[in-house]
ZAMARGU-4260 file (C-alpha; in steps of 0.2 Angstrom, whole numbers, plus 5000, padded with zeros to 4 digits):
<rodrens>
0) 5571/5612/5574 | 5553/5611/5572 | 5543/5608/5588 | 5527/5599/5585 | 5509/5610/5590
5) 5494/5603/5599 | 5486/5601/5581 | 5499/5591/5576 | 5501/5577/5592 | 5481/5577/5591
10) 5483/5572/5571 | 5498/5559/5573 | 5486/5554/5590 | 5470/5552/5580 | 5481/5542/5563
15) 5491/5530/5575 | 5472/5524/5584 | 5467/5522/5568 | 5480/5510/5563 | 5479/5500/5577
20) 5461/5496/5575 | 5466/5492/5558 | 5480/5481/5564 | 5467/5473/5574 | 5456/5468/5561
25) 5472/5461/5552 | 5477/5449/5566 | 5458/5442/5568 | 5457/5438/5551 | 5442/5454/5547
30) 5456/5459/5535 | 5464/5451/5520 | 5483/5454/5516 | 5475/5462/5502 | 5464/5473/5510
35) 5476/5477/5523 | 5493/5482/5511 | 5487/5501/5506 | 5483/5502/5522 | 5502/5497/5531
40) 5510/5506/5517 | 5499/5523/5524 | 5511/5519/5540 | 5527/5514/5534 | 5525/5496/5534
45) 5531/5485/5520 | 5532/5464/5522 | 5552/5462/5517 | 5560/5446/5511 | 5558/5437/5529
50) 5548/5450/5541 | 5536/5467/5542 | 5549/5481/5540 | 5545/5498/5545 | 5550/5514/5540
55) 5552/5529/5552 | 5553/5546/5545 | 5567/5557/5550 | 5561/5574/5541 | 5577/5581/5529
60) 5587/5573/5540 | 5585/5580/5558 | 5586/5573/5577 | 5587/5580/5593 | 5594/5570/5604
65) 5577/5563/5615 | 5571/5558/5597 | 5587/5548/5595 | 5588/5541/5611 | 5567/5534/5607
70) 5575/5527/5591 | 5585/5515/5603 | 5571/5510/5616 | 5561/5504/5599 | 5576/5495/5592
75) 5579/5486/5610 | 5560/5482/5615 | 5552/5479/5598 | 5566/5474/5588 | 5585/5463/5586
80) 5592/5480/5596 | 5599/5490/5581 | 5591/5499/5565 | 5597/5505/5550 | 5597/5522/5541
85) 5592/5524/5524 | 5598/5534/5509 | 5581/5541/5513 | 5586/5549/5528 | 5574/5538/5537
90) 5576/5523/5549 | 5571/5506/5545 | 5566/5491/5558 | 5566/5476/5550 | 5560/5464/5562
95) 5545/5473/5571 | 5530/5459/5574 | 5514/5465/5568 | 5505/5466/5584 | 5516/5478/5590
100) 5518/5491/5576 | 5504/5501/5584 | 5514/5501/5600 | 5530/5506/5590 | 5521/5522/5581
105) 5514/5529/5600 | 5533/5529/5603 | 5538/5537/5590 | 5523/5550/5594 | 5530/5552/5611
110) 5545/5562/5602 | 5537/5570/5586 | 5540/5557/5575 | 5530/5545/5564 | 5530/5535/5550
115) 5520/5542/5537 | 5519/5544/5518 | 5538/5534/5519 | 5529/5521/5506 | 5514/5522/5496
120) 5511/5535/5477 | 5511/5549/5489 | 5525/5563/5493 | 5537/5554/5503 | 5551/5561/5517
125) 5557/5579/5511 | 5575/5578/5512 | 5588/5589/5516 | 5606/5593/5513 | 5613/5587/5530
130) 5624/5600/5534 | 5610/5612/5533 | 5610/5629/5545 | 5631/5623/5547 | 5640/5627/5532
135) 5643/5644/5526 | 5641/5640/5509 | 5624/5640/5507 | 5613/5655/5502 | 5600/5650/5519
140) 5596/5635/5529 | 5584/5624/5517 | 5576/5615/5531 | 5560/5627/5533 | 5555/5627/5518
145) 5557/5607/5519 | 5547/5608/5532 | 5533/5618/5524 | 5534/5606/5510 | 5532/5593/5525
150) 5516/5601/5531 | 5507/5603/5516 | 5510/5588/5508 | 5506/5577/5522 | 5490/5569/5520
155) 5485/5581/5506 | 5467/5573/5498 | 5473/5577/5481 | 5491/5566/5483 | 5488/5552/5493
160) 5485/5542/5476 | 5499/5547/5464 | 5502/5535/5449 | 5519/5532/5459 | 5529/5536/5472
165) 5535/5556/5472 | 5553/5560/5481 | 5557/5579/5484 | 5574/5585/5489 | 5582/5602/5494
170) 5597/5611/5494 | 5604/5627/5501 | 5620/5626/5494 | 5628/5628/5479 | 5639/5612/5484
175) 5624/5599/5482 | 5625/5588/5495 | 5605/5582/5492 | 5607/5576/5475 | 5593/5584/5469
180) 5594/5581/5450 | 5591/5562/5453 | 5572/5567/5462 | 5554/5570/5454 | 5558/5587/5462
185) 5573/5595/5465 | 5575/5611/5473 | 5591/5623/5476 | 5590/5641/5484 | 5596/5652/5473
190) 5601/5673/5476 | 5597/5684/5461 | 5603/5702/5463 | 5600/5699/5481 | 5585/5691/5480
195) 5581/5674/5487 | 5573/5660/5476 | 5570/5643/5470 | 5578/5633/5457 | 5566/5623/5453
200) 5571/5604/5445 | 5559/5592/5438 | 5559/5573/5428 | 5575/5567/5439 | 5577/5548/5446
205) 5588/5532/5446 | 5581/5515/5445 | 5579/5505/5428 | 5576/5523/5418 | 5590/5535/5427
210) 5588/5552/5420 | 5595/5568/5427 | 5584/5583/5430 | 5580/5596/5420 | 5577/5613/5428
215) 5557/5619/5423 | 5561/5636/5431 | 5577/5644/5435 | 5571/5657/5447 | 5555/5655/5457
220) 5552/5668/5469 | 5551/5660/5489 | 5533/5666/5493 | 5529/5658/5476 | 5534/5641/5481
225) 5519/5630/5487 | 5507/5635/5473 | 5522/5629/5461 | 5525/5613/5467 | 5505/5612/5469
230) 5505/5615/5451 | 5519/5604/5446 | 5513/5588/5457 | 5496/5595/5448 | 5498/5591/5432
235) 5508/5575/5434 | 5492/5568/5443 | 5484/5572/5429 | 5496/5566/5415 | 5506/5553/5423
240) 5503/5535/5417 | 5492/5522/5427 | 5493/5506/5414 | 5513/5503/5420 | 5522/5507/5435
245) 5537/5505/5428 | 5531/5523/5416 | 5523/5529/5428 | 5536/5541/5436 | 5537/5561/5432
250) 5553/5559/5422 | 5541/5547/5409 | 5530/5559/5410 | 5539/5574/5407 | 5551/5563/5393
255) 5534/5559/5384 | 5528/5575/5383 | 5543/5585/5383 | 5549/5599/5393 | 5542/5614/5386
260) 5522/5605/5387 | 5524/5601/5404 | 5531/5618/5409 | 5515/5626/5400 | 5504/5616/5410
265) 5511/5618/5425 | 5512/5638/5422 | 5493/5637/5418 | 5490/5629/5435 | 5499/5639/5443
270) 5491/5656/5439 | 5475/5648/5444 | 5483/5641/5461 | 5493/5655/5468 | 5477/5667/5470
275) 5472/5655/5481 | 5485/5653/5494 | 5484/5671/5499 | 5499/5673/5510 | 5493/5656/5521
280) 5511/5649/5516 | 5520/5663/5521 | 5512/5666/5541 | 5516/5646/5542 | 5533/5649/5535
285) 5537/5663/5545 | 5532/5654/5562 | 5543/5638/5555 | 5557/5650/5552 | 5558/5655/5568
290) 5559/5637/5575 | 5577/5635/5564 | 5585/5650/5571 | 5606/5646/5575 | 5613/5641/5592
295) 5619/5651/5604 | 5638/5647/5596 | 5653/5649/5612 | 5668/5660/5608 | 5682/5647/5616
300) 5698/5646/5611 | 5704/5629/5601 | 5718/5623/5612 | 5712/5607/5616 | 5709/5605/5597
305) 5727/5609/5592 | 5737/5600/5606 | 5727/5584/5601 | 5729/5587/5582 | 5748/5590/5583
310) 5751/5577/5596 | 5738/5562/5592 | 5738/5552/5574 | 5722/5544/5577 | 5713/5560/5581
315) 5725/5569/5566 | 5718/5555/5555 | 5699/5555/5561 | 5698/5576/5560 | 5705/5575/5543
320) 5692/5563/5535 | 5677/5568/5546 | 5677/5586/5549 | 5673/5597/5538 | 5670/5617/5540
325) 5659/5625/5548 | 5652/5645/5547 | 5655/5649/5564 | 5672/5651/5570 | 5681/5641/5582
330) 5666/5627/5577 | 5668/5610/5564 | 5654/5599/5556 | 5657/5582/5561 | 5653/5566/5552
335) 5651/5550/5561 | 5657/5535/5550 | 5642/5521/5552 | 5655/5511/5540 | 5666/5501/5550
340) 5677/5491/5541 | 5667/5472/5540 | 5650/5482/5548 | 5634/5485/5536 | 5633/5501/5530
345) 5619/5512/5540 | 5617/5500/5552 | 5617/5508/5573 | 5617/5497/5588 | 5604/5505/5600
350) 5622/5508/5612 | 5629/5516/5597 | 5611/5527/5595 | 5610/5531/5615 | 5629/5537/5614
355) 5625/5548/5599 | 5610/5557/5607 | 5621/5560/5625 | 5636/5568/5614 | 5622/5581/5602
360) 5615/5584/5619 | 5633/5588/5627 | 5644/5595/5614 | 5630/5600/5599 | 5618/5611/5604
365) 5607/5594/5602 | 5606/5592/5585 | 5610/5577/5575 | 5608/5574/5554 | 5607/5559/5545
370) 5611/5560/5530 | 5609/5551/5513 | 5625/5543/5512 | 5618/5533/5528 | 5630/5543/5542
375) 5626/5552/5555 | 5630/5571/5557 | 5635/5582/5572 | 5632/5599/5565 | 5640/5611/5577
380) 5652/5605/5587 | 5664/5617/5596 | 5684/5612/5592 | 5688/5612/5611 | 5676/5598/5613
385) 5681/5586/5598 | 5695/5579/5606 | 5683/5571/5621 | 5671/5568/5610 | 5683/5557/5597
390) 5687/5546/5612 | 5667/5545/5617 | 5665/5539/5598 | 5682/5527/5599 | 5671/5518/5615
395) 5655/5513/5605 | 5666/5509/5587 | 5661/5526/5580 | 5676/5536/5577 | 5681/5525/5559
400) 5692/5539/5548 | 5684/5535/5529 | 5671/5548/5526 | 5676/5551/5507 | 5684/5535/5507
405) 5681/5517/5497 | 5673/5510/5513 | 5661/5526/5517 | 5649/5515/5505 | 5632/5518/5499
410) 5624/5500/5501 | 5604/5494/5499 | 5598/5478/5510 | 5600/5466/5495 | 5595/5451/5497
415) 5599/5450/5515 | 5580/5459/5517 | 5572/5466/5503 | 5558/5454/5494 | 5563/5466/5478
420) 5582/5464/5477 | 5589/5451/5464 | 5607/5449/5472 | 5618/5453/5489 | 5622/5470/5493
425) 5628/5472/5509 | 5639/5456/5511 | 5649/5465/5494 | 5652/5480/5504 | 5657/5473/5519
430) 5672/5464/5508 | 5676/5479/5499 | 5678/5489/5514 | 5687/5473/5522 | 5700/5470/5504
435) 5706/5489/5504 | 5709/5489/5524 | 5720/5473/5525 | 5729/5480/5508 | 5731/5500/5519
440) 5727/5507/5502 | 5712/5517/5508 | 5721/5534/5512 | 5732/5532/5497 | 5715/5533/5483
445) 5708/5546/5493 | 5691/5552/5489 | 5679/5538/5479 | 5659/5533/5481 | 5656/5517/5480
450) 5638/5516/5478 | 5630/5496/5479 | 5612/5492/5473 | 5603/5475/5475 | 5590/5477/5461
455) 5586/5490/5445 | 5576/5501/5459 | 5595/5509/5464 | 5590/5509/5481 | 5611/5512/5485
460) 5612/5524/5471 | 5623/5513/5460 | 5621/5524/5444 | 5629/5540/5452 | 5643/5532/5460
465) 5660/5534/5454 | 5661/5518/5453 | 5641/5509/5456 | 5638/5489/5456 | 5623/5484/5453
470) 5618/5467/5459 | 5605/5457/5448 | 5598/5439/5444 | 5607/5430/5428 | 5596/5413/5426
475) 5597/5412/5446 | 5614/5414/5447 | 5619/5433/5456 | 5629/5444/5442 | 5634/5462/5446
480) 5638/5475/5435 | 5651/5490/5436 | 5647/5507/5430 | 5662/5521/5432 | 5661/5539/5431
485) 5645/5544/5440 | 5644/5559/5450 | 5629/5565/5462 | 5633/5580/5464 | 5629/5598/5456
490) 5635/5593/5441 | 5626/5574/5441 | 5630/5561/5428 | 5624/5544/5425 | 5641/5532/5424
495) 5643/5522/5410 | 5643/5503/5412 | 5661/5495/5409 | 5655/5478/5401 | 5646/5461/5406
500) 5646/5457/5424 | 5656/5448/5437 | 5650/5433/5449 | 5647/5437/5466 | 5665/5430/5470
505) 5673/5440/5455 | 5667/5458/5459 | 5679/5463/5475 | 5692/5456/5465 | 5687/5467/5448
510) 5684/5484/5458 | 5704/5480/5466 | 5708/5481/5450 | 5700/5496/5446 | 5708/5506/5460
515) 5725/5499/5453 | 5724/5506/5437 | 5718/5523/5443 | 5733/5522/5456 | 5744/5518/5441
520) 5736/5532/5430 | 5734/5547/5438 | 5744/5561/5435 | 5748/5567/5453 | 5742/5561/5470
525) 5731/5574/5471 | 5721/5568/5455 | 5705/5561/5462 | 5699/5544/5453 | 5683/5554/5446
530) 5696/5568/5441 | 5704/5554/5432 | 5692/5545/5427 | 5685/5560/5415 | 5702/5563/5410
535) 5703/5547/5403 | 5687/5542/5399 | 5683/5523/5400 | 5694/5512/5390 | 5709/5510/5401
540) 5700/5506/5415 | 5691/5494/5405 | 5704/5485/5400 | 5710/5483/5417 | 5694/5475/5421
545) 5695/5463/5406 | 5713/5460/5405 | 5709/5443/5395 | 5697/5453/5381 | 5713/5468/5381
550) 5725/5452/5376 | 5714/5446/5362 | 5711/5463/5354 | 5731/5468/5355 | 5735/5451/5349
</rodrens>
């Protein structure tokens, strides 16, 4: 992974004393709120619902395990001892007292990690697919590059004032784990008769206008990748609307001038930009690159593996929802379930944070992911040691079997912190994941995304869920709304909503019988519900949701 230069502690140093003076004139009154909010967001602090929250960045996604084991000493000393990873990638506090915050971002520099650009119109935390460098499906680790996006984006004097915030996303693989159709930029390597490259995506997003991505150029050569985003970012700074933050996003912008205009645009800037990088990119690049090279991997045998496998059921169970395959042999990609049955989704005790950094030191080459569907990753992890380090996981409540599954759910703070949600997000998926546990049907629907937002800003990803619920505010009353059929993958697609909504004590209740009708539907056990779903399109399902309007229109 990337280790920080001198030039980079000494800039994260210079930022973090500049904060706290700011702080300072805060506290003794110097500051208005006012005058203080661009300032806070600079840092990654917001003012939630009941407390400052702030926002740690975990760039695409990666830990080592000292940076991990910091994430704990901060949740234990300045917060409630746990914190809570975000479809961002990132980490959120949500009780830090102001006075500390500057205390808190020394910390974080103490292990090469900061808070900034995680809020404010500015290019926020590059993410990653979080198996990256670990699966062999994908045409090269993506994570340099995302960290040469990282390094010139950050504080750049032409970006820090967007007309609204700007999300990149990259992918390796031709599985897209990333879900890079739904960002202001989404990037997939590409191989073009042996030559690497960049799909380049642009106009993608979720919240009250979700629209997927339309691809501006389908094969960008690597070296020419900083000018082009340069040139893309560019021209939406320029074009991008100012008079309404809710049309102020690229996909507005690119909807209200059309594709093929914008892609003009950004080709003109781009021939007066690249000149002018002159290979600068590519020395960086090069040196980044060299930072992400593959572990040493151990040629073991897998005995342990096997005996534990044939001869343990929980271990069976656990290796068959949380592993998945790995490029070196004799070597698996574990997923660590942060979605306990009853627990909030994302949320890690700072035990549960501590234990994680000790076993990525001990048995994975210390490395550890987060990825957006709020779990945390092991990336290489040798079959020999999964045994030992299942029953490490069992110790701290880690080693839940339901990656994939209907409690494995995508969940926003709600209400429960945000000062932006308009309904409960967290307590719904807490009795989801509680409903489909006492009734053992878990295993039997197999693969599903559940994805829960609080509010139209889609924080949980609600619109690319197989099924989403989104949470809003009917005349003070919570109402939350089911849409089927969505799909954050490759081949992303918005789901359709089902009908009106349900009341907060009518919408575990409607997605049980949901899952009932796909179960009585499908065509073999091995039909997955989106599988089905697309098979049958909406209307059945529909009808099991509003049994009382299906009696009327047969009667």
């Amino acid at each position: 992974m990337y280790k920080y230069s001198d030039f980079d502690k000494k800039f994260l140093a210079a930022r973090n004393a500049q904060f706290r003076q700011q702080v300072a004139r805060r506290i003794d009154g110097s500051l208005t709120e006012d005058e203080f909010r661009p300032l806070r967001l600079m840092n990654g602090l917001y003012l939630q619902l009941h407390a400052y929250m702030l926002r740690v960045a975990i760039p695409y996604g990666t830990l080592n395990g000292a940076q991990m084991r910091q994430l704990a000493v901060i949740a234990d000393k300045f917060d409630k001892g746990y914190g809570h990873f975000t479809t961002r990638q990132n980490i959120q506090y949500n009780w830090p007292k102001l006075p500390d915050v500057p205390d808190i971002l020394d910390a974080l520099a103490e292990v090469n990690l900061h808070a900034i650009q995680t809020s404010g119109n500015t290019i926020r935390n590059v993410t990653s697919d979080h198996f990256a460098g670990a699966t062999a499906e994908e045409v090269n680790d993506p994570r340099p590059l995302a960290e040469l996006i990282r390094q010139w984006s950050t504080d750049h004097p032409e970006f820090q004032f967007l007309p609204r915030k700007f999300k990149i996303a990259i992918t390796g693989s031709a599985q897209d784990r990333a879900v890079t159709a739904a960002h202001d930029i989404g990037l997939r390597l590409v191989s073009r008769d042996g030559v690497e490259g960049v799909q380049v995506i642009v106009g993608g997003g979720l919240g009250r206008t979700p629209v997927v991505g339309k691809v501006i150029k389908d094969f960008l050569p690597k070296a020419d990748l900083l000018p082009y985003l340069e040139a893309v970012v560019s021209v939406y700074n320029l074009l991008g609307r100012r008079d309404n933050k809710y049309k102020a996003r690229i996909k507005i912008t690119v909807n209200e001038n059309g594709l093929d205009t914008y892609r003009d645009l950004v080709e003109a800037r781009f021939a007066e930009l690249r000149p002018l990088f002159s290979g600068v990119d590519q020395e960086a690049l090069a040196e980044i690159e060299a930072m992400f090279a593959a572990p040493d991997f151990a040629d073991k045998d897998t005995q342990a593996f096997d005996t534990a496998y044939e001869n343990d059921p929980v271990f069976r169970s656990w290796a068959d929802t949380n592993l998945s395959a790995h490029k070196a042999p004799g070597y698996a990609i574990v997923t660590v379930s942060l979605k306990a049955h009853g627990q909030t989704p994302g949320d890690a005790t700072s035990d549960q944070m501590r234990l994680l950094a000790d076993l990525a030191q001990q048995y994975a080459h210390d490395e550890l992911r987060i990825s957006h569907e709020q779990n945390v990753i092991l990336p290489h992890v040798h079959k020999s040691d999964l045994p030992a380090l299942h029953a490490a996981l069992k110790s701290q409540g880690l080693a839940t079997a339901n990656i994939g599954l209907i409690s494995d759910i995508i969940a926003c703070p709600g209400m429960d912190y945000c000062a932006l949600a308009t309904a409960r997000a967290i307590p719904v998926a807490q009795q989801i994941a509680v409903r489909f546990e006492e009734l053992k049907l878990e295993h039997e629907v197999g693969p599903l995304k559940i994805k829960i937002s609080g509010c139209i800003n889609a924080c949980g990803h609600h619109h690319v869920g197989h099924i989403g619920i989104l949470g809003l505010d009917r005349a003070g009353v919570e109402n939350y709304q089911i849409t089927l059929g969505g799909d954050g993958t490759q081949d992303m697609v918005i789901g359709e909503r089902a009908g009106p909504g349900f009341a907060y004590d009518e919408i575990v209740d409607a997605i049980e019988r949901i899952i009932r009708a796909y179960l009585e539907l499908r065509e073999t056990p091995e039909e997955t519900f989106l599988e089905a779903y697309r098979r049958l399109g909406l209307d059945p399902f529909k009808a099991a949701l509003y049994p009382e309007a299906a009696r009327k229109n047969a009667a």
